[in-house]
C-alpha positions as CSV (number, residue, x, y, z in Angstrom):
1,X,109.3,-5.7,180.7
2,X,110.9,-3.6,183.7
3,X,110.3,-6.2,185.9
4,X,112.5,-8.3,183.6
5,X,114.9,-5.7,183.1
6,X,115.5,-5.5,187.0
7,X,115.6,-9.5,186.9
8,X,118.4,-9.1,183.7
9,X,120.7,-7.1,186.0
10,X,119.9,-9.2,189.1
11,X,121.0,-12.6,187.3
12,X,124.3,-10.9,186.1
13,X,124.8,-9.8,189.2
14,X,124.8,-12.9,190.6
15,X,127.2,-14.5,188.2
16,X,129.5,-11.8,188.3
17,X,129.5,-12.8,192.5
18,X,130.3,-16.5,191.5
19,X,133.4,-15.8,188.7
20,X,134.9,-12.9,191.1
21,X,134.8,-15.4,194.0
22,X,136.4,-18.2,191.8
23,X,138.8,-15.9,190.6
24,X,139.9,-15.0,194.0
25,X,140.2,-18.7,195.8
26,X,143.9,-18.2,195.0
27,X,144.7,-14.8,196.3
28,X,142.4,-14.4,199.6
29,X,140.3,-16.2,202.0
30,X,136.3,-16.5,202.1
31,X,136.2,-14.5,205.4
32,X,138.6,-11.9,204.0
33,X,136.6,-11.5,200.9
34,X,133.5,-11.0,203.1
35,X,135.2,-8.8,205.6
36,X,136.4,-6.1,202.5
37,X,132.9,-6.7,200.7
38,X,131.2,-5.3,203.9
39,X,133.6,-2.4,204.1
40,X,132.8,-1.5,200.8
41,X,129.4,-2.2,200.8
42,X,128.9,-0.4,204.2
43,X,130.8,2.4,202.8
44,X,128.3,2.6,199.7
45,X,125.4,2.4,201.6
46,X,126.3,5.1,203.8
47,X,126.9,7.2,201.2
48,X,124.0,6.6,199.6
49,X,122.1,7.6,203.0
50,X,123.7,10.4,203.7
51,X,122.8,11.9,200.1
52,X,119.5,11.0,200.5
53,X,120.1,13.2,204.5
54,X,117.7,10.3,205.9
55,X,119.7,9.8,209.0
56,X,117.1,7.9,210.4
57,X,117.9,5.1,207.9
58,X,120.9,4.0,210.1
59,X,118.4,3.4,213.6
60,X,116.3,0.5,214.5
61,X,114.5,-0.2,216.9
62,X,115.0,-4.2,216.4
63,X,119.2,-4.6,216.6
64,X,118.6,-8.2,218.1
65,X,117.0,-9.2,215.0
66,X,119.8,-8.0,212.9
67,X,122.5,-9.3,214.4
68,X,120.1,-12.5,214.0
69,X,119.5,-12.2,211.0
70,X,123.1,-11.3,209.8
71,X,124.9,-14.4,211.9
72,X,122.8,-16.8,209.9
73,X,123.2,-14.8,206.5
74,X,126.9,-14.3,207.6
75,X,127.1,-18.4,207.4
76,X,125.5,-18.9,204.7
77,X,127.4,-16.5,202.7
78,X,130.5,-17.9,204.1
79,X,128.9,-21.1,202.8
80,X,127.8,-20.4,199.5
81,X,131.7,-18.9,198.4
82,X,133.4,-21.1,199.8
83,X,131.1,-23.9,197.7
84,X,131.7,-22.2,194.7
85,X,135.7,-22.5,194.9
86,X,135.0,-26.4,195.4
87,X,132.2,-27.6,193.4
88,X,131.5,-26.8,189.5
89,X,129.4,-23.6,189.4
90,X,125.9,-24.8,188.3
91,X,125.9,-27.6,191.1
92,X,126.6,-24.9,193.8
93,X,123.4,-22.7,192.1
94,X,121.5,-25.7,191.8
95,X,121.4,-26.5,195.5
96,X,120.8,-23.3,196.5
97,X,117.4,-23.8,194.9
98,X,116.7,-25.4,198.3
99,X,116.4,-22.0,199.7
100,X,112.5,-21.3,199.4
101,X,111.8,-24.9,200.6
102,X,113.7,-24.6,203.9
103,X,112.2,-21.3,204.2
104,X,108.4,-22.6,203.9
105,X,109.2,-25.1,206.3
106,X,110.5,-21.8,208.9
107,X,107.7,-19.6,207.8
108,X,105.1,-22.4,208.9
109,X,106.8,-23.3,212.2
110,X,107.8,-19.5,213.6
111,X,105.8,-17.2,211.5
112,X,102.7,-19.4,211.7
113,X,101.9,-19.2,207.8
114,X,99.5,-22.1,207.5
115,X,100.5,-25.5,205.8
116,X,98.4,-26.7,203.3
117,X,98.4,-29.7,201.4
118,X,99.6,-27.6,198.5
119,X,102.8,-26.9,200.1
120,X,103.6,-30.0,201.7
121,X,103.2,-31.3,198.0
122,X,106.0,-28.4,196.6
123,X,108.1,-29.7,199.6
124,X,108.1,-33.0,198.7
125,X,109.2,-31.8,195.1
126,X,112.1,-29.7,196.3
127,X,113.2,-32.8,198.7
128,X,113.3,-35.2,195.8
129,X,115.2,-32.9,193.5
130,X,117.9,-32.6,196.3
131,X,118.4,-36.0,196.2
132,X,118.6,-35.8,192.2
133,X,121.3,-33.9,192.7
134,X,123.1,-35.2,195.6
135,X,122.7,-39.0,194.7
136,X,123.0,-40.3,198.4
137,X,123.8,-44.1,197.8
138,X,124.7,-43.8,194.2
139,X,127.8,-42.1,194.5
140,X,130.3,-40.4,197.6
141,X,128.4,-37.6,199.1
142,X,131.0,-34.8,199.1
143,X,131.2,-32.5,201.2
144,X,131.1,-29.4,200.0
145,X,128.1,-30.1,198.8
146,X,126.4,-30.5,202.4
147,X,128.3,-27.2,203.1
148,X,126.4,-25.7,200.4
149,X,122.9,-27.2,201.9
150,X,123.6,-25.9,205.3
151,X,124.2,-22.3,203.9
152,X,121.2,-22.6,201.5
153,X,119.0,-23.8,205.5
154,X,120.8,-20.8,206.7
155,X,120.1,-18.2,204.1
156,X,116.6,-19.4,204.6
157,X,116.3,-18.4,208.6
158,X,118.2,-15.0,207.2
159,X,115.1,-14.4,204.1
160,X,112.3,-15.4,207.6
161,X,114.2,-12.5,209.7
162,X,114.3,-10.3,206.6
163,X,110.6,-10.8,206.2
164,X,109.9,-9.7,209.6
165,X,112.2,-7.1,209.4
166,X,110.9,-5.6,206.4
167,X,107.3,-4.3,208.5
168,X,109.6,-2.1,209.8
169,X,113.2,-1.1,209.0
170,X,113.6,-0.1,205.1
171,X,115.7,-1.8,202.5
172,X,118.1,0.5,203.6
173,X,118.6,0.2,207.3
174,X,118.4,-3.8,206.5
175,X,121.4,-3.6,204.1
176,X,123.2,-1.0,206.4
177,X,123.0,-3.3,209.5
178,X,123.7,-6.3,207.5
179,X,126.7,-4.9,206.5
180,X,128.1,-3.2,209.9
181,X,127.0,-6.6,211.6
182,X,129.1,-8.8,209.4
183,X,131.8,-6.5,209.4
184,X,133.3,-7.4,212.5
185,X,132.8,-11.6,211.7
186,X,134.8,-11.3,208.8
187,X,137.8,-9.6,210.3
188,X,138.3,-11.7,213.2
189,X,137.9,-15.0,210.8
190,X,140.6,-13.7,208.1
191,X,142.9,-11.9,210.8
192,X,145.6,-14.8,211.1
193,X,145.2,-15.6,207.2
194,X,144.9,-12.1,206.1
195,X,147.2,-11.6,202.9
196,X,147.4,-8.2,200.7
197,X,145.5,-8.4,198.2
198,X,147.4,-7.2,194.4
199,X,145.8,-4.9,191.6
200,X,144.0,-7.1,189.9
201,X,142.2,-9.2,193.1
202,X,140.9,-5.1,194.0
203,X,139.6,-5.2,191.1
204,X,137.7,-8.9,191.6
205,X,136.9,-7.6,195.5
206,X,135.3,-4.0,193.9
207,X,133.1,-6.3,191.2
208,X,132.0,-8.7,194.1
209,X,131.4,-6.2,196.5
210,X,129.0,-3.8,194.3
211,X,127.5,-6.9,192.7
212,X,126.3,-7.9,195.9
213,X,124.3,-4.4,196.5
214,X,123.4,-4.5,193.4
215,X,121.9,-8.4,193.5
216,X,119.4,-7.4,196.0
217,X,118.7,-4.0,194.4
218,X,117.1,-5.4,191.5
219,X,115.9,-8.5,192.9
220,X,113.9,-5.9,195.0
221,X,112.9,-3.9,192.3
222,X,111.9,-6.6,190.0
223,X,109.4,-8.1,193.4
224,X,107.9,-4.9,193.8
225,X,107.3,-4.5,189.8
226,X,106.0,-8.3,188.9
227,X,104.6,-11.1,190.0
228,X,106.1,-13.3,192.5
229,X,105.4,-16.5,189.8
230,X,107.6,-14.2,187.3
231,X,110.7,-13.3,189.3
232,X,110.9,-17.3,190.5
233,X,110.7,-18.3,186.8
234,X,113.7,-16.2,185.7
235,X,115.3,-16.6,188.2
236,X,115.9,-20.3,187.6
237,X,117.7,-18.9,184.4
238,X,120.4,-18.7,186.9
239,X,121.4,-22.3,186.3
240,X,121.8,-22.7,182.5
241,X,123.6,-19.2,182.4
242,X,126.2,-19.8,185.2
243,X,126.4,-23.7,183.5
244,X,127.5,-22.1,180.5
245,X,130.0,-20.2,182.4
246,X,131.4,-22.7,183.7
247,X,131.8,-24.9,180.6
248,X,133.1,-22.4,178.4
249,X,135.6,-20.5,181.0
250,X,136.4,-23.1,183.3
251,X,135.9,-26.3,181.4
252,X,133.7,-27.9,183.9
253,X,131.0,-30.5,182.6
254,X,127.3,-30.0,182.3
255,X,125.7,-32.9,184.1
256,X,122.1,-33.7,183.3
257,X,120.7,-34.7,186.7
258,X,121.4,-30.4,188.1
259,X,118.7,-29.8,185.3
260,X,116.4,-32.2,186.4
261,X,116.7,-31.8,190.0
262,X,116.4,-28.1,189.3
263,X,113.4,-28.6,187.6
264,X,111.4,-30.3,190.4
265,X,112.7,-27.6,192.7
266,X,111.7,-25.2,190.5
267,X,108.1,-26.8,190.3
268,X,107.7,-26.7,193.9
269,X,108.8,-23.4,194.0
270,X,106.3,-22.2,191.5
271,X,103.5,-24.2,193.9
272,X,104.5,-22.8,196.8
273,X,104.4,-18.6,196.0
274,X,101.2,-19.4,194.0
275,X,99.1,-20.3,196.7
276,X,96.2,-18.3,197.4
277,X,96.9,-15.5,200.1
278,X,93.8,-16.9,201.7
279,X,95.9,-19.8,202.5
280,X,98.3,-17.9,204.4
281,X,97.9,-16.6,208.4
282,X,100.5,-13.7,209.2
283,X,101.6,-13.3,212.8
């Protein structure tokens, strides 16, 4: 139950993301968006550090891999907002359903997690419900849809670096660096665009920015309380709920074919974080 509590909040969260960046397509840019989320969110995570007096939460001893880390996540960030001010909401959560298989496909060739016959068979899943959803030949390939793939390959190299980085440098430090990393990335894109934002896009900025934090709070929680299996399953809820959203508070239509390329996505998901351990050879 706590573990679905934590999962509750995170799946909010993550609409709450979606409708504030919708809501703000017409007053700001994606990269000025991102620049004021990490200023807030670097703001609240210093705060948080300094109550807890662990100054040793803002050193690492592995910056390269940050800033790694946070150029790729910084792209598929970018990515995944500006998607969402293009496409219907469910088709932008849909494709990002292709994050664990590009990130089996990293894990095997960097972190040299074996590949069994298993995962090549939840690969082939994922693959088939991206083209479900994409249609190639059927109908015009649009383009913000590819953007949305290349963030979802990019926020897969960002979860392999976070793995890594999470033998040593705490939740923490990771969301401290990510932050003052992608600070400086979302100025320098939004400086010739920058506008001033009014009252009511703060307001939009605030619930995006502390949504964000609060996204991968839970989502951490609920993995530490639960099983993997669990936290995959409800997470898929993501899709119906934002689908709802988006036909009751922006009119857009529900289209069959997300659902059912979801679903084999989802399946391949489920095959892939229930393999055995045994199966599995950490660097």
């Amino acid at each position: 139950m706590l573990s679905i509590l934590w999962m509750m909040g995170a799946l909010c969260s993550f609409c709450l993301i979606a409708i504030g960046a919708r809501e703000l397509s017409g007053d700001i840019t994606t990269a000025q968006l991102m620049a004021l989320r990490s200023i807030i969110g670097l703001g609240i995570i210093s705060a948080i550090i300094l109550y807890y007096r662990d100054k040793h939460l803002f050193q690492t001893q592995r910056l390269r891999l940050h800033v790694f880390r946070n150029v790729f996540h910084f792209a598929g960030q970018y990515g995944w907002l500006l998607g969402l001010t293009l496409l219907p909401l469910a088709e932008v959560f849909a494709i990002e359903f292709t994050v664990p298989i590009w990130t089996a496909i990293i894990a095997t060739l960097f972190l040299n997690e074996r590949f069994t016959s298993k995962r090549l068979f939840s690969l082939v899943l994922g693959f088939i419900g991206v083209l479900i959803i994409v249609q190639p030949g059927i109908k015009i390939i649009n383009s913000a849809s590819l953007i949305v793939l290349g963030a979802a390959m990019c926020y897969a190299v960002s979860h392999a670096s976070t793995k890594s980085l999470s033998t040593s440098d705490k939740p923490l430090t990771i969301l401290f660096f990510m932050c003052l990393v992608q600070l400086p990335f979302g100025l320098i894109l939004a400086y010739q665009g920058w506008q001033s934002p009014n009252i009511f896009a703060w307001g939009w900025i605030v619930l995006v920015s502390v949504s964000a934090l609060l996204a991968h709070f839970c989502m951490t929680k609920a993995m530490q309380s639960a099983d993997v299996t669990l936290v995959v399953m409800m997470d898929f809820l993501r899709l119906p709920l934002i689908a709802i959203v988006g036909f009751y508070v922006y009119e857009e239509g529900i289209d069959w074919t997300l659902f059912l390329g979801a679903s084999f996505m989802l399946v391949g998901n489920l095959m892939n974080v229930s393999s055995p351990r045994k199966e599995m050879v950490n660097s």
